[in-house]
C-alpha positions as CSV (number, residue, x, y, z in Angstrom):
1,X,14.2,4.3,-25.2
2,X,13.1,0.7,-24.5
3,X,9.0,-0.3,-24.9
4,X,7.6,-3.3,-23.6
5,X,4.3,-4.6,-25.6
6,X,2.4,-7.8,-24.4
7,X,2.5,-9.8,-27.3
8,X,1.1,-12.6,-28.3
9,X,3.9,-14.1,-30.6
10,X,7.6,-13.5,-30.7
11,X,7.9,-11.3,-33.8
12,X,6.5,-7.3,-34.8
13,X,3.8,-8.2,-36.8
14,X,1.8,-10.2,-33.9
15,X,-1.1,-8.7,-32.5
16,X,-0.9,-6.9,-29.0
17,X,-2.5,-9.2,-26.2
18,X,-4.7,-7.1,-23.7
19,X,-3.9,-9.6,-20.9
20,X,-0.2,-8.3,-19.4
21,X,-0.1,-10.7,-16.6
22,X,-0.9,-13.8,-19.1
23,X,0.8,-12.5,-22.6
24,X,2.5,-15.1,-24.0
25,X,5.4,-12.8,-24.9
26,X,6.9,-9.3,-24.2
27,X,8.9,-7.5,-26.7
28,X,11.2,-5.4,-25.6
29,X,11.8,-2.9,-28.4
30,X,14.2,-0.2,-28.7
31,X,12.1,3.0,-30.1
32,X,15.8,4.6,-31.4
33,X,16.4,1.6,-33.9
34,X,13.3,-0.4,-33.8
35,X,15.1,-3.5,-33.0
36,X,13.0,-6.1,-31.2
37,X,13.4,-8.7,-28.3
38,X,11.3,-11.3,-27.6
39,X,11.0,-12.3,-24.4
40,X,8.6,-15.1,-22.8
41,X,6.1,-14.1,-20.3
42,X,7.4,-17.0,-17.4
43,X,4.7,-15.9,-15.2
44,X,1.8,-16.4,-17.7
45,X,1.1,-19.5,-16.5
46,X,1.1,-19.0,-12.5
47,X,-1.8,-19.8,-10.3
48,X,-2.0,-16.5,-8.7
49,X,0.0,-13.1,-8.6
50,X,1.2,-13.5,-12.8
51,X,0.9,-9.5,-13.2
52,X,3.3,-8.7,-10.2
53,X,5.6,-11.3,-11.6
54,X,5.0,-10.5,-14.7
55,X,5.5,-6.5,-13.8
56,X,9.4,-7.7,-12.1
57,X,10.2,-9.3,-15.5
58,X,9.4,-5.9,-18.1
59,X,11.2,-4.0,-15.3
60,X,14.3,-6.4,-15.5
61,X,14.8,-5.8,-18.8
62,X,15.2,-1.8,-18.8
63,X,12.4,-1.0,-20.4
64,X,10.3,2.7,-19.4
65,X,7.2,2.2,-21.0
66,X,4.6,-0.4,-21.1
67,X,1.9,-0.7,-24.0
68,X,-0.6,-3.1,-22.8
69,X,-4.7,-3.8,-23.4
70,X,-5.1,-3.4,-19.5
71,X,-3.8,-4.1,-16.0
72,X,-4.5,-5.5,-12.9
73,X,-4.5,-3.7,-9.9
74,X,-1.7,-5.4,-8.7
75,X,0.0,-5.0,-11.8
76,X,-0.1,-1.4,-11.8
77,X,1.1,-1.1,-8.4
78,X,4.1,-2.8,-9.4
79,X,4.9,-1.4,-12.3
80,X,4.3,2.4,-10.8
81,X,6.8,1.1,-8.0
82,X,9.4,0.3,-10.4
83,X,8.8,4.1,-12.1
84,X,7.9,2.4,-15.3
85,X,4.9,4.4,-17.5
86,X,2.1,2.4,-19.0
87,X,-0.5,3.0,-21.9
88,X,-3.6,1.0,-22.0
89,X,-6.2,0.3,-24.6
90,X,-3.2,-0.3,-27.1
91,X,-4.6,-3.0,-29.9
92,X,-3.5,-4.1,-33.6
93,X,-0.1,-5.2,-34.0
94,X,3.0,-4.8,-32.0
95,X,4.1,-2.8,-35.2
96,X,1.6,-0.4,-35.0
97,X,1.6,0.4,-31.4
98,X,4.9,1.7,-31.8
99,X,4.2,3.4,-34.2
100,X,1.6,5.3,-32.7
101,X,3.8,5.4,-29.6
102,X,6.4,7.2,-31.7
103,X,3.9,9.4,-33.6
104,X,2.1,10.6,-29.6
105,X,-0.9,9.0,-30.6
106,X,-0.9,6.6,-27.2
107,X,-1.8,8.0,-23.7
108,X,0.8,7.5,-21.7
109,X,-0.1,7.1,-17.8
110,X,3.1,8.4,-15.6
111,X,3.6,6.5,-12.1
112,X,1.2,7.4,-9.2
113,X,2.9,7.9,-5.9
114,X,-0.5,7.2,-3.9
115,X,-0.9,4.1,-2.2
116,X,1.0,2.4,0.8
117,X,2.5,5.7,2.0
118,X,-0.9,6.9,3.3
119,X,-1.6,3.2,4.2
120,X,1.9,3.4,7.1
121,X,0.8,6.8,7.8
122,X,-2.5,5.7,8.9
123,X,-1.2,3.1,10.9
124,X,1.7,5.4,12.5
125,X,-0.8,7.4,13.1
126,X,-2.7,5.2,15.4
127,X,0.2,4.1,17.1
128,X,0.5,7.6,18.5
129,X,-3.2,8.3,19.4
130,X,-2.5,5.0,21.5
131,X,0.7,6.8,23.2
132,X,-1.4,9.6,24.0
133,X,-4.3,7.8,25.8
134,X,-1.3,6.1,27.7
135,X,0.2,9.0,29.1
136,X,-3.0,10.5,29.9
137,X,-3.8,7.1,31.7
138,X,-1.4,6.8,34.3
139,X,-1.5,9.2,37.1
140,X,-4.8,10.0,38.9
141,X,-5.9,6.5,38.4
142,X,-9.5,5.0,39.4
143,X,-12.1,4.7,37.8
144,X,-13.6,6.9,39.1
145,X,-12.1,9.6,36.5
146,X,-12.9,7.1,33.9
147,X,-16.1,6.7,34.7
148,X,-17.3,10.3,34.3
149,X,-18.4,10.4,30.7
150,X,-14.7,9.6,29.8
151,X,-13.6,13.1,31.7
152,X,-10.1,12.6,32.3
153,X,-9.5,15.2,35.2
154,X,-6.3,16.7,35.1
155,X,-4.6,18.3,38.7
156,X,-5.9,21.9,38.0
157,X,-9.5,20.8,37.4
158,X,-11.5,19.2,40.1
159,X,-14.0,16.3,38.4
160,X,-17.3,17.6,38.1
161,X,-20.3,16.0,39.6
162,X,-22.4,13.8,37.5
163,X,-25.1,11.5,37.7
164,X,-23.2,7.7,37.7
165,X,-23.6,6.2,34.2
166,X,-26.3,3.7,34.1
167,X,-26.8,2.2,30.9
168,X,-25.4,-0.4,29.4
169,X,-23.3,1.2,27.1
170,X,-21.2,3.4,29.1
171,X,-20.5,0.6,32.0
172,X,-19.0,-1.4,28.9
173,X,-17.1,1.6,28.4
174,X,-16.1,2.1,31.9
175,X,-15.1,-1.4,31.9
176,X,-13.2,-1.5,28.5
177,X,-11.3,1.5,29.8
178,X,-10.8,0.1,33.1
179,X,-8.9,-3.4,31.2
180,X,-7.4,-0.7,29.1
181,X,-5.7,1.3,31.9
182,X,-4.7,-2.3,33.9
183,X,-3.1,-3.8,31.0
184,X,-0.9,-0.3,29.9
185,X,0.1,-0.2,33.6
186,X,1.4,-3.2,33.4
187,X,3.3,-2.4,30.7
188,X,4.5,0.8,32.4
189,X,5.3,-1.8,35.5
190,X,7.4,-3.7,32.8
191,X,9.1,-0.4,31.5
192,X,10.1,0.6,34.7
193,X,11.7,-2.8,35.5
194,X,13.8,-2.7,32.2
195,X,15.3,0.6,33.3
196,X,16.0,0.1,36.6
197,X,17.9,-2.8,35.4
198,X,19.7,-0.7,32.9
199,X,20.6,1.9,35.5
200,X,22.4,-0.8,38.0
């Protein structure tokens, strides 16, 4: 199995660098045989974003496992996304970290699947409460269903009789909803158009 270790010179007995974005070197070492690549950390010198590029390079080079001093946030994103492992807090030389890697010593972190998927689900999510509202929207128009305390009344209910809304608050309501309802049937309006074009 391949291991990447932040290094900060080009050979086994240099001492692990804790910074993986801005490690001089990685070596790339094959835990079967013990032989070593050195390879040169290109993105150690960027402005911004040196542990995501940084994180593309180990995962280029077919390593599994990364033994590091610590990691970004953006880092570990990255490297989780390629499926690569990673064990922090590693120090001494690159020598010993494998060994200690070898002998189970080091804490090994597996990928976390958390993260954007919950971040698109939230958003799809909204996207549908919006469809909703629409298709409640459009039917029994006015306001005047609006306005009572955001009743929506539907054909089998008659709307109930309430004192008009006189503060502030709800007549910026009313008056959000109304803009609301104008604007989605215009995009209905625009729908509608579209297929009656298609249909011809």
């Amino acid at each position: 199995m391949k291991v990447a270790v932040s290094s900060t010179g080009p050979d086994m007995n240099s001492q692990v660098d804790p910074r993986f974005g801005r490690c001089p070197y990685f070596l790339i070492v094959d835990t079967d045989t013990m032989s070593a690549e050195a390879v040169q950390n290109t993105a150690a010198h960027l402005s911004g974003g040196a542990g995501i590029q940084a994180a593309q390079l180990v995962a280029q080079t077919g390593a599994k496992t990364v033994l590091t001093g610590s990691l970004g946030p953006n880092a570990t994103r990255a490297l989780a996304a390629a499926g690569l492992d990673t064990a922090l807090g590693v120090s001494g030389t690159v020598k010993q970290a494998l060994e200690q890697f070898k002998g189970g010593e080091t804490k090994i972190s597996t990928p976390s699947s958390t993260g954007s998927g919950s971040t698109y689900g939230a958003g799809a999510g909204t996207g549908m409460g919006y469809g909703m509202g629409r298709g409640r929207g459009g039917g029994r128009g006015g306001g005047r269903g609006m306005g009572l305390r955001r009743q929506i009344p539907t054909g089998a209910y008659p709307p109930q009789q309430v004192t008009p809304p006189t503060d502030v608050a709800t007549r910026s309501d009313f008056e959000t909803l109304k803009n609301q309802m104008s604007k989605i049937q215009e995009q209905l309006e625009k729908i509608q158009r579209r297929l009656d074009k298609l249909e011809k």
